[in-house]
C-alpha positions as CSV (number, residue, x, y, z in Angstrom):
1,X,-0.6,22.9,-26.0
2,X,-3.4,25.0,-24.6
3,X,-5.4,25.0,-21.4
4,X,-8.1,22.5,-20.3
5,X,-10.3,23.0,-17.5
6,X,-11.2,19.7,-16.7
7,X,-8.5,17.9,-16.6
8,X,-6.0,21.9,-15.0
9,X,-3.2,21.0,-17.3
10,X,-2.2,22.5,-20.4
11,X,-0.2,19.1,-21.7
12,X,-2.5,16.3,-23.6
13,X,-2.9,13.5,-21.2
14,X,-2.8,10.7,-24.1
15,X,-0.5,12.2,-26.5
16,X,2.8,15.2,-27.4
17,X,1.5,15.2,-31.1
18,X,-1.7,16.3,-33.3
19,X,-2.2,15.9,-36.7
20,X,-4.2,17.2,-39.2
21,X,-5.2,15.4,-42.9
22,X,-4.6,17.3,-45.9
23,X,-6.3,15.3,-48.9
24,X,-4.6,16.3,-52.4
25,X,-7.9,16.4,-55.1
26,X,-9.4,17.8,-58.0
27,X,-11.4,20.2,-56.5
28,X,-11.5,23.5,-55.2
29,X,-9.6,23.1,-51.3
30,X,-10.9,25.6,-48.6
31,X,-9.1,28.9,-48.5
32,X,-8.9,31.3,-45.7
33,X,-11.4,34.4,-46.7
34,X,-11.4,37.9,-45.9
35,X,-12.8,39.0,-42.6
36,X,-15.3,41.9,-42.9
37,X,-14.7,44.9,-40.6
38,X,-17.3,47.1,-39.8
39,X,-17.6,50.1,-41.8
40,X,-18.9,52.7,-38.9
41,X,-16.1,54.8,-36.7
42,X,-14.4,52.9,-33.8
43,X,-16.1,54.0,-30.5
44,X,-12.6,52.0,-28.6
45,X,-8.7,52.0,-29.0
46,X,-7.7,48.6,-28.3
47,X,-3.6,48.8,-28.2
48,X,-2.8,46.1,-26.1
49,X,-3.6,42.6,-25.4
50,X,-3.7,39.6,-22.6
51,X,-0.8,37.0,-23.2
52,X,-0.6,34.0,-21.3
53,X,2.6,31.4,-20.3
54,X,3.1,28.5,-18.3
55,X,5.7,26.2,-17.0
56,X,4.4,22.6,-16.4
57,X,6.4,19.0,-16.6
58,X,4.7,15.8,-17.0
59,X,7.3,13.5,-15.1
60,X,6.4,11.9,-12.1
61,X,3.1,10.3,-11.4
62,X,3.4,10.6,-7.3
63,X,0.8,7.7,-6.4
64,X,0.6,5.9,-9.4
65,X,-3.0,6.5,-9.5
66,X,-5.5,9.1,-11.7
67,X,-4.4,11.1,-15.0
68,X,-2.1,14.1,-13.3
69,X,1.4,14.1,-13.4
70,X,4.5,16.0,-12.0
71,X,7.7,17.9,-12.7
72,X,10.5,19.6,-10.9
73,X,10.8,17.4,-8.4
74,X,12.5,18.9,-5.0
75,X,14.0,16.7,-2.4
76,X,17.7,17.7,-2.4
77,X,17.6,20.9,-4.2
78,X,14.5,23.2,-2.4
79,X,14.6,25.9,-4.5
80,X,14.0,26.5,-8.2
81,X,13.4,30.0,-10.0
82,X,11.0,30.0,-13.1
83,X,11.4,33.2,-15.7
84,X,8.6,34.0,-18.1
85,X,9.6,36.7,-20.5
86,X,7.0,39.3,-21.4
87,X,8.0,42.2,-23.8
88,X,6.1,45.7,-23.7
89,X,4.5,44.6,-20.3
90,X,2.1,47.2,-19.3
91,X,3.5,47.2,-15.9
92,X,0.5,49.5,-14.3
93,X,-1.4,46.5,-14.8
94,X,-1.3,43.3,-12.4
95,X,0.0,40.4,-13.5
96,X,-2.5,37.0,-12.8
97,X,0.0,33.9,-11.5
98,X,-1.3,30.5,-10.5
99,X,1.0,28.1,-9.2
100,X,-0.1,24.6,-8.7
101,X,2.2,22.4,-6.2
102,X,2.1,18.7,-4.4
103,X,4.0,16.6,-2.0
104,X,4.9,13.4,-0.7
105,X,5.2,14.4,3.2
106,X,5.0,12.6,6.4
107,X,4.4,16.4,8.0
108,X,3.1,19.7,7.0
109,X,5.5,21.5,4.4
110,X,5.0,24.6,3.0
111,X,6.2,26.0,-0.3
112,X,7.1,29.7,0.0
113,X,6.5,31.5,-3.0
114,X,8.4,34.7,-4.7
115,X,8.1,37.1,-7.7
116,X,11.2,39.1,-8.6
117,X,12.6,39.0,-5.1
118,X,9.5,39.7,-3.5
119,X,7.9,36.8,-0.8
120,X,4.1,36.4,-2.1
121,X,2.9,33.7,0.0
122,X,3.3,30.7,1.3
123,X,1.5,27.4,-0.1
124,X,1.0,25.0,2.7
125,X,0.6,21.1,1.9
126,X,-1.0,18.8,4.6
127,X,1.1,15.7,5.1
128,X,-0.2,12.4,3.6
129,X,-2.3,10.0,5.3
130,X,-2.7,6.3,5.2
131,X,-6.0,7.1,2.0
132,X,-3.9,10.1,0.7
133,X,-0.6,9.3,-0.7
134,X,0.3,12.9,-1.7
135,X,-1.6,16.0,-1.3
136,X,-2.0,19.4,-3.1
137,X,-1.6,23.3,-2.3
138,X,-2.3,26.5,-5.0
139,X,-1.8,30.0,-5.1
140,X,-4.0,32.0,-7.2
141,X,-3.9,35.7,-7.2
142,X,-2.8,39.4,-8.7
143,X,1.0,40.4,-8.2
144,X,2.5,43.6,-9.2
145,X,5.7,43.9,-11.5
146,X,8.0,46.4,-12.9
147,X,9.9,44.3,-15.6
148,X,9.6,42.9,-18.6
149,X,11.2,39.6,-16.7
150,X,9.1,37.7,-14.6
151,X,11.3,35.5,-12.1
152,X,8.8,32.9,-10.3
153,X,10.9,31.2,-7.3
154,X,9.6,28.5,-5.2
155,X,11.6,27.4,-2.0
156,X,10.4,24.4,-0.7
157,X,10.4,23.9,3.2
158,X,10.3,20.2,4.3
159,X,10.3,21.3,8.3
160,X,13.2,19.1,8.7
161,X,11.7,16.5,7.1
162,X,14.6,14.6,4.7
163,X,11.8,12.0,3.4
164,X,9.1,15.2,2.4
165,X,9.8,15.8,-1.6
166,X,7.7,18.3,-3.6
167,X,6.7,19.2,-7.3
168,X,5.4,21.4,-9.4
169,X,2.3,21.1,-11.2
170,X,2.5,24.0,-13.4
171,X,2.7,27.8,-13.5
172,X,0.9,29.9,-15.1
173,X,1.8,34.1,-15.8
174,X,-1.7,36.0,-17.6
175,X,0.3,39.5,-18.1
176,X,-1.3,43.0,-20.2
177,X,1.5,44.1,-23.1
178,X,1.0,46.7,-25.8
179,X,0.2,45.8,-29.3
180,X,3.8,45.9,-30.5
181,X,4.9,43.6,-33.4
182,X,8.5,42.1,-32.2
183,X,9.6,40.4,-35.7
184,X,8.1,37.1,-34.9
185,X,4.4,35.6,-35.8
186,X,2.4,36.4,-32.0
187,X,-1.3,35.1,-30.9
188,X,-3.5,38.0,-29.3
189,X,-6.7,38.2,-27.6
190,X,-8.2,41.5,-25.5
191,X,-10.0,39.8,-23.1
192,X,-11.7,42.8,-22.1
193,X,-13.6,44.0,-25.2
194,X,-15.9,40.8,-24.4
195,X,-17.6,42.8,-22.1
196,X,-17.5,46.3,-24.2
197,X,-20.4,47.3,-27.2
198,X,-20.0,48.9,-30.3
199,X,-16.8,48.4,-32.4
200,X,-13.1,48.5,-31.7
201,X,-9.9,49.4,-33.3
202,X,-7.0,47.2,-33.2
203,X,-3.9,49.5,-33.4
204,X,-0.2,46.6,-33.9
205,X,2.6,49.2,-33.6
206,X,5.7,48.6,-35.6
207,X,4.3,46.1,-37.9
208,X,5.8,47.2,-41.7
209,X,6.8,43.4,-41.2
210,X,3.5,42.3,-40.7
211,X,2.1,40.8,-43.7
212,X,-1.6,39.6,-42.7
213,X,-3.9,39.0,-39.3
214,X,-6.0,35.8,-39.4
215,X,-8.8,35.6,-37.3
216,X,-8.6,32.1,-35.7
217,X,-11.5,32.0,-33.2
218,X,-13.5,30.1,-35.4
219,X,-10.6,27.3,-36.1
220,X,-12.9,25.8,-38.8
221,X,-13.8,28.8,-40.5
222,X,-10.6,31.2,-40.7
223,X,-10.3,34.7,-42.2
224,X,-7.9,37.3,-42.5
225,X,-7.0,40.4,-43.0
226,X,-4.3,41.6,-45.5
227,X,-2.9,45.5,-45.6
228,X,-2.9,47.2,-48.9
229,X,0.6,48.1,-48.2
230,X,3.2,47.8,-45.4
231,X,2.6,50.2,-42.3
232,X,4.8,51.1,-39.2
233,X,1.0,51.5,-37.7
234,X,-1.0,48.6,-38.9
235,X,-4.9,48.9,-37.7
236,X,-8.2,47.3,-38.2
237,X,-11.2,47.2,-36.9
238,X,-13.8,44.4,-34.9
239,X,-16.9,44.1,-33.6
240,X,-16.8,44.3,-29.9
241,X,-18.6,41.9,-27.2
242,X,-16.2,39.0,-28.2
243,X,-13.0,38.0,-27.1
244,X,-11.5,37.3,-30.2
245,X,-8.3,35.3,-30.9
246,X,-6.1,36.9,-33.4
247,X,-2.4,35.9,-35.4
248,X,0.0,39.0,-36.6
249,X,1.7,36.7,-39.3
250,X,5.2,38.0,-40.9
251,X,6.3,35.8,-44.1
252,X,9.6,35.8,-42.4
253,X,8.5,33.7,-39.9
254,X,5.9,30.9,-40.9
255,X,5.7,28.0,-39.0
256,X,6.7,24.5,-40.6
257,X,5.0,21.5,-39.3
258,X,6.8,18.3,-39.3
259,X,6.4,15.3,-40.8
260,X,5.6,11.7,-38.8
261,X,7.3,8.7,-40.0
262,X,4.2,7.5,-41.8
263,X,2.8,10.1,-43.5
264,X,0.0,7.9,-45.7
265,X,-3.6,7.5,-44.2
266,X,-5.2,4.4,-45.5
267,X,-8.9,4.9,-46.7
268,X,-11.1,3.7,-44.4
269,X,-14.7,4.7,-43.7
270,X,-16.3,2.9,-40.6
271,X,-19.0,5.3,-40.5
272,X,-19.9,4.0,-43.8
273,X,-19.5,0.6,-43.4
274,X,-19.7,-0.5,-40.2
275,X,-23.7,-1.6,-40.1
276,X,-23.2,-3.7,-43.3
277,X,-23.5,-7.0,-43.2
278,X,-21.5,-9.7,-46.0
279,X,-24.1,-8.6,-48.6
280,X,-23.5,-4.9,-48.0
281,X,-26.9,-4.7,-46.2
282,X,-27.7,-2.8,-42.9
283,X,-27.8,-4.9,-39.9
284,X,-27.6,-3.8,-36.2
285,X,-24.6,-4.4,-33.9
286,X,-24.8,-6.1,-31.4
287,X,-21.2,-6.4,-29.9
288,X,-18.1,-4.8,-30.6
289,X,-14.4,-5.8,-29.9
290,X,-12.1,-3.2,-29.8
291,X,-8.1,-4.7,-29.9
292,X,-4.8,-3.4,-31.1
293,X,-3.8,-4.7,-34.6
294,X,-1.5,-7.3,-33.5
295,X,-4.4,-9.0,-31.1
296,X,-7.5,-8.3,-34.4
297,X,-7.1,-12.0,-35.2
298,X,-7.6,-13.4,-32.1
299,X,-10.3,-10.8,-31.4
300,X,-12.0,-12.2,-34.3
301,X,-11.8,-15.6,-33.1
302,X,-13.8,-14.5,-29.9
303,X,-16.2,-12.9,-32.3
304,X,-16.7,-15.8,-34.1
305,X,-17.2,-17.8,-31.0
306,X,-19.7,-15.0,-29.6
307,X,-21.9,-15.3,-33.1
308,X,-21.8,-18.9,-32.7
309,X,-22.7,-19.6,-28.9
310,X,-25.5,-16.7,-29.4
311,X,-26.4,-15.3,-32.9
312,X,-24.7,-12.1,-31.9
313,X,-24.0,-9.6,-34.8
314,X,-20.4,-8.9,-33.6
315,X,-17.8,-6.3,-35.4
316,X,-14.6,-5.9,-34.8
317,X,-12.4,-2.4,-35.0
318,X,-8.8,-1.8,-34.2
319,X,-7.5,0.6,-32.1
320,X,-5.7,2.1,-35.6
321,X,-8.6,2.2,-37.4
322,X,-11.0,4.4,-34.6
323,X,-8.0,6.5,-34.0
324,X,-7.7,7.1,-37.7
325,X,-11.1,8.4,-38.0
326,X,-11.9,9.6,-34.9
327,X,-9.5,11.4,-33.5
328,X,-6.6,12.1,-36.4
329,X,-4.8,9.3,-35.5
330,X,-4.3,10.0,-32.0
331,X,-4.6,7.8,-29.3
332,X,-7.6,9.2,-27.1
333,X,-10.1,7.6,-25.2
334,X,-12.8,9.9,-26.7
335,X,-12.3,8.3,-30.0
336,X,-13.1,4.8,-28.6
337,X,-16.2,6.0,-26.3
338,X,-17.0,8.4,-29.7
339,X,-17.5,5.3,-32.5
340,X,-19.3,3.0,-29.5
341,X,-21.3,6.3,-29.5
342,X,-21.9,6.5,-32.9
343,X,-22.7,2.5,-33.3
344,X,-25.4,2.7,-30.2
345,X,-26.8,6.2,-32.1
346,X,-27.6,5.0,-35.3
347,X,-29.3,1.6,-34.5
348,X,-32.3,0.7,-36.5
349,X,-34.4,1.0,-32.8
350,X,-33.9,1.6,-29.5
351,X,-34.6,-1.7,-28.9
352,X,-31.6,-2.9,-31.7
353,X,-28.5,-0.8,-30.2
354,X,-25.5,-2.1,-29.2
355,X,-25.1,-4.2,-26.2
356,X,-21.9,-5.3,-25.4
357,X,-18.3,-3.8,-25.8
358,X,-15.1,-6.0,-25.1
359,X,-11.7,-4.5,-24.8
360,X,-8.9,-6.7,-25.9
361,X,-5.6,-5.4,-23.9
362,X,-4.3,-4.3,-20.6
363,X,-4.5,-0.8,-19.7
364,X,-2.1,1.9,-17.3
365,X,-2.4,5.2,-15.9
366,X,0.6,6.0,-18.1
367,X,-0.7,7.0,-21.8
368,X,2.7,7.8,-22.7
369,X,4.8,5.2,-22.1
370,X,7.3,6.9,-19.7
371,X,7.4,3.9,-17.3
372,X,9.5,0.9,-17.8
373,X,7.4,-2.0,-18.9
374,X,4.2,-0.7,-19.4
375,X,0.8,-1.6,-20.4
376,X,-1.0,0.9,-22.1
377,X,-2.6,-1.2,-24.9
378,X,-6.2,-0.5,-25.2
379,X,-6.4,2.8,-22.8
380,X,-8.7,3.1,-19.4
381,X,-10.0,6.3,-18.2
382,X,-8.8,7.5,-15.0
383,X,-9.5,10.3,-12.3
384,X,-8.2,13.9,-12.4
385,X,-8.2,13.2,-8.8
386,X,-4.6,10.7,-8.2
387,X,-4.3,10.7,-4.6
388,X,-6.7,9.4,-2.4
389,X,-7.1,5.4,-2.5
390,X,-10.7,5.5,-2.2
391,X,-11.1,8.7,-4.1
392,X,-8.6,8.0,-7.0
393,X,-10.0,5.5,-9.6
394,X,-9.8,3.5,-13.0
395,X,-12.9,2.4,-15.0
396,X,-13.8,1.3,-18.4
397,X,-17.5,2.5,-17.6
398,X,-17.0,5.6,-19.7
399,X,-17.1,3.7,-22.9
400,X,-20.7,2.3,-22.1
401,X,-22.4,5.6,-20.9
402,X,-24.2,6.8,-23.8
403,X,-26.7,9.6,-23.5
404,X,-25.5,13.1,-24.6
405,X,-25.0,14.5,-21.1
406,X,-22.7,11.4,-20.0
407,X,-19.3,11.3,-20.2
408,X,-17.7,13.2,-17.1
409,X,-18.1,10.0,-15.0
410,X,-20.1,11.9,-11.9
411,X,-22.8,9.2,-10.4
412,X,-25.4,10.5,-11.8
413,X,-23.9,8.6,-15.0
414,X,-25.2,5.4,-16.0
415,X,-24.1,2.5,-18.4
416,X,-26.6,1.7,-21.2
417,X,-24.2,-1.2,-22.3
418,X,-22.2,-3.9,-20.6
419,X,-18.5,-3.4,-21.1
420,X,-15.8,-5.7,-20.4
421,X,-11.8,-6.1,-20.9
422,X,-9.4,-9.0,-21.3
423,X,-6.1,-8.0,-19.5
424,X,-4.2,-9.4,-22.3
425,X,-0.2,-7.7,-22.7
426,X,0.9,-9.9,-25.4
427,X,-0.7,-11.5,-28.3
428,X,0.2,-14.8,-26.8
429,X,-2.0,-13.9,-24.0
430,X,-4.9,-12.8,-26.0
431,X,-4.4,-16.3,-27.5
432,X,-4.3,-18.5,-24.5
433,X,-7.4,-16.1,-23.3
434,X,-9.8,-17.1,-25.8
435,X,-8.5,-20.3,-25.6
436,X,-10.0,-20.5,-22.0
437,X,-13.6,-18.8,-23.4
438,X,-13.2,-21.4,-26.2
439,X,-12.9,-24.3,-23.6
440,X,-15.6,-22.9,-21.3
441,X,-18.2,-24.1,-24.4
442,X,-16.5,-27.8,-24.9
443,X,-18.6,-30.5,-23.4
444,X,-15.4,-31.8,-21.2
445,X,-15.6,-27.8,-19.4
446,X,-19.7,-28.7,-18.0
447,X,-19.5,-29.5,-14.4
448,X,-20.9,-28.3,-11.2
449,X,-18.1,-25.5,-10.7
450,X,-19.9,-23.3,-13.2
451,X,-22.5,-22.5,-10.2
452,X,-19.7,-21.2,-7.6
453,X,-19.4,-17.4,-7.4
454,X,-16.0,-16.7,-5.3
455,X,-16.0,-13.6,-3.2
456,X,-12.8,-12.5,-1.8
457,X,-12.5,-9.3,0.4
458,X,-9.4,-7.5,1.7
459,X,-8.5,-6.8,5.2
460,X,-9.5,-4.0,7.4
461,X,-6.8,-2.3,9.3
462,X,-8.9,1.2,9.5
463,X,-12.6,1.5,10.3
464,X,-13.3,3.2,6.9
465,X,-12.0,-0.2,5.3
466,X,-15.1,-2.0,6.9
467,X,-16.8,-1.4,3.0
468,X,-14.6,-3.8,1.6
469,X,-16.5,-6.6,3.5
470,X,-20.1,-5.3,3.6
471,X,-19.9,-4.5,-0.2
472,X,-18.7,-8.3,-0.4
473,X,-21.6,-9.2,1.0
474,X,-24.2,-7.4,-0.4
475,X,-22.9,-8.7,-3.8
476,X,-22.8,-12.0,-2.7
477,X,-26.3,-11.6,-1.0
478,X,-27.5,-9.7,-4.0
479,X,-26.5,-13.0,-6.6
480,X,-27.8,-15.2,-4.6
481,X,-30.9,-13.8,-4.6
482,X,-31.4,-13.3,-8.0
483,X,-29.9,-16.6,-8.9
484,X,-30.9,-19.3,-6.5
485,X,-28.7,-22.2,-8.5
486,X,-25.7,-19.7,-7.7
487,X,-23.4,-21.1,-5.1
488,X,-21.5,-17.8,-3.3
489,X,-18.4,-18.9,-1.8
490,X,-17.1,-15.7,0.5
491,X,-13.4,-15.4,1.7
492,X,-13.5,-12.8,4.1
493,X,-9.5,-11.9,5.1
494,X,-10.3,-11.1,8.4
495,X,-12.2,-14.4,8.9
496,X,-8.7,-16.1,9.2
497,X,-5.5,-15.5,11.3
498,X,-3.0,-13.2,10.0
499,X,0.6,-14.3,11.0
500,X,3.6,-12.1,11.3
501,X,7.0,-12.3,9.0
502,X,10.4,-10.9,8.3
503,X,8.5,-10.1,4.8
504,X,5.1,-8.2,6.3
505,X,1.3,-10.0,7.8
506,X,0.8,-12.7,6.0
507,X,-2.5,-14.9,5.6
508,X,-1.5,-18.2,4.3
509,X,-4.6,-20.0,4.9
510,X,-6.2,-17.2,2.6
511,X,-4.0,-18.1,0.0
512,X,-5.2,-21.9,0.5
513,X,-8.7,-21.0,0.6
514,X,-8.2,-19.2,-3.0
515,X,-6.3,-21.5,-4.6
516,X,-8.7,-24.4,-3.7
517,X,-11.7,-22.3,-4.8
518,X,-10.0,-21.3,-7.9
519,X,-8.9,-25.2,-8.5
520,X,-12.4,-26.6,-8.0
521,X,-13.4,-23.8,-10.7
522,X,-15.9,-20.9,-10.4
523,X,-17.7,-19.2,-12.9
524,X,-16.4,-15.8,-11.4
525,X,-13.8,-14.7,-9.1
526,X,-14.4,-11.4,-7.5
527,X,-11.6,-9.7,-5.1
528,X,-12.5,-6.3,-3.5
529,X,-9.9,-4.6,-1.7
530,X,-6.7,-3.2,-2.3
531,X,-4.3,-3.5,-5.1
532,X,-0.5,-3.2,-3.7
533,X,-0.4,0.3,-4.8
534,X,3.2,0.2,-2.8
535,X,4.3,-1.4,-6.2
């Protein structure tokens, strides 16, 4: 677990393991060398270093929207205390806390915040409105301590408010401790001496236990450094100007990584073999289909259909086998966008890259599997912003964006290949899926429906909503335009009258509208509006 930036969370969104492949051969493996010092006197002492804790919980998903997720909930207990120990804590030194915090409030609530008995602040959190289901507060700042014990309290205020909850999105303590070897194996960086010249002098203080210090700032390219002989006073010595991250290592406390249930990796080598054709030659992609194992054979029916209807050279990848090589086995969207990537990089021309990507399987906003009945088969990418109902969103677009600057899904991105998904949950539903695309080609499917283009737009209760309609339109406007033989058939929500019930505003000659559109048949159905994100 270690920070990232983009996403503020120190937890992997898509997975709680990592793996790394260790391949037994006949050669000589990689070994961890010796770091050189510098052989001139150190111009700096460098006896302490920067260490660095959190707290966060990945729980509660508060809209059911975006990639950020909860602990520590507070509804009936308001207060919660959070210790972070930090031995030899130079205490004339401030000590850097963030504390990240949400709520579910009709009203204003505040969260008062306190360090070892002392008030800090308080984080205020503006109630929720009918776009933003849950809204955010922060502190960020320097506090002053005089223990080794850090005790982080929150008291949540609800002002009165039974139906306000809160939760904690993590906390973070950046504290300065002296160099002092405690009897366990202990990461340190100086954050400082990126800013100082010359060369520096590392100085661990009771470290006869100590047994080597690896260098792991390059994680690729380890070294170390080993003492001739065991020292109460163990020192070395660094170029300065770099914030180097460093591991005091005692044989009496290695770590053991565990073992997964399958612990065999099957050859593969897509990079290798994915341009060859049935004769082993090199032939451009055209379309890839991306499925879970258990849906591959019906994915490959809908390849065979695709290479049929239009001489498309179409491959098809499991998710297993792009997670294998791609990302060690990890599920991670990356990996998926990464091997599109890599297909649309290498084509034999600009004018031969890949076209079209299918993905074959639902999607969630839960990667992990913590809700009950989920559908996180082939995975989406979501917003770090999960609040807002028109800023909070989902999108497969991210798979098809493929120059080298694309990726974080601002709008200067653009798609340079047409991506699509079929929301299949089961293999049974893959199968009656491409069953329909097989029909669609029969001669019994031809018919006049295949020119209606159903639009359906939500209703507008607030004024902001009034997109849903116009952006109806302008798609609608904008097909038939283009395609003059295109028949646009527009159900407008607030064209028809909405009727009152025990069970909410109903529009029941909506529903008949739809259902009549979608028994004549239409060659698409598009609905723009909300999706009962009450549940």
């Amino acid at each position: 677990k270690m920070f990232n930036a983009e996403s503020n969370t120190h937890i992997n969104c898509y997975t709680n393991k990592t793996y790394y492949y260790i391949n037994v051969g006949s050669g000589f493996g990689k070994r961890i060398s010796a770091f050189v010092q510098p052989t001139a006197a150190a111009n700096q002492q460098i006896n302490t270093f920067h260490d660095y804790k959190f707290h966060e919980k990945d729980e509660y998903n508060l809209a059911f929207l975006g990639r950020r997720w909860f602990g520590d909930r507070f509804d009936i207990e308001n207060t919660k205390t959070f210790t972070f120990n930090m031995p030899d804590l130079v205490t004339t030194q401030p000590v850097n806390l963030k504390v990240y915090v949400a709520a579910v409030s009709p009203v204003v609530s505040t969260m008062e915040l306190i360090v070892n008995g002392n008030s800090v602040t308080g984080i205020n959190m503006p109630a929720n409105s009918d776009r933003v289901l849950a809204t955010q507060g922060s502190y960020i700042g320097d506090v002053n301590v005089n223990t080794n014990e850090i005790e982080v309290t929150l008291n949540y205020n609800n002002q009165g408010n039974p139906s306000a909850v809160a939760y904690v999105d993590y906390i973070s303590v950046e504290a300065e401790r002296l160099l002092n070897f405690n009897g366990k194996q202990f990461q340190f960086t100086n954050k400082n001496v990126a800013i100082a010249s010359g060369i520096g002098q590392y100085n661990i203080s009771n470290a006869s236990d100590v047994s080597e210090v690896w260098d792991v700032s390059d994680i690729y390219n380890v070294t170390n450094f080993v003492p001739t002989e065991p020292a109460n006073n163990l020192t070395f010595k660094a170029n300065l100007g770099e914030a180097k991250t460093y591991v005091a290592v005692t044989s009496k406390d290695y770590f053991t990584p565990s073992y997964d249930r399958n612990t065999t990796v099957v050859n593969q080598n897509i990079k290798g073999t994915i341009f060859n054709d049935a004769n082993g030659n090199f032939k451009d992609i055209d379309y890839l289909i991306v499925a879970p194992a258990n849906m591959v054979s019906q994915a490959e029916r809908l390849a065979e259909i695709n290479r049929g209807q239009y001489n498309l050279n179409v491959k098809v990848l499991s998710l297993e086998q792009i997670y294998t090589e791609f990302s060690t086995g990890n599920q991670d969207v990356g990996a998926i966008r990464n091997v599109v990537k890599y297909i649309y990089d290498n084509a034999s021309a600009p004018a031969n890259r890949i076209k079209y990507l299918c993905l074959l399987g639902d999607a969630s906003f839960d990667y992990k599997d913590r809700i009950n009945n989920n559908t996180n088969i082939v995975p989406s990418w979501y917003s770090y912003n999960s609040f807002s109902l028109t800023d909070s969103f989902v999108s497969d677009d991210f798979y098809g964006m493929m120059d080298d600057t694309e990726g974080n899904m601002n709008t200067s991105n653009k798609l340079d290949i047409a991506v699509g998904r079929i929301l299949a949950k089961t293999p049974q539903q893959a199968k009656e899926m491409v069953d329909k695309v097989a029909s669609y080609y029969t001669k019994e499917s031809f018919g006049a429906w295949r020119n209606n283009f159903v639009l359906v737009s939500d209703d507008v209760d607030k004024d902001w909503e009034g997109i849903l309609q116009e952006t109806t339109d302008e798609i609608g406007n904008l097909v038939s335009n283009e395609k003059s033989f295109i028949n646009s058939v527009k159900i407008h929500t607030d064209a028809y009258q909405q009727e009152s019930s025990a069970g909410g505003d109903r529009y029941p000659q909506v529903n008949t509208a739809f259902v009549n559109a979608v028994d004549n048949g239409a060659l698409v159905v598009n609905y723009f509006g909300h999706g009962g994100e009450d549940g």
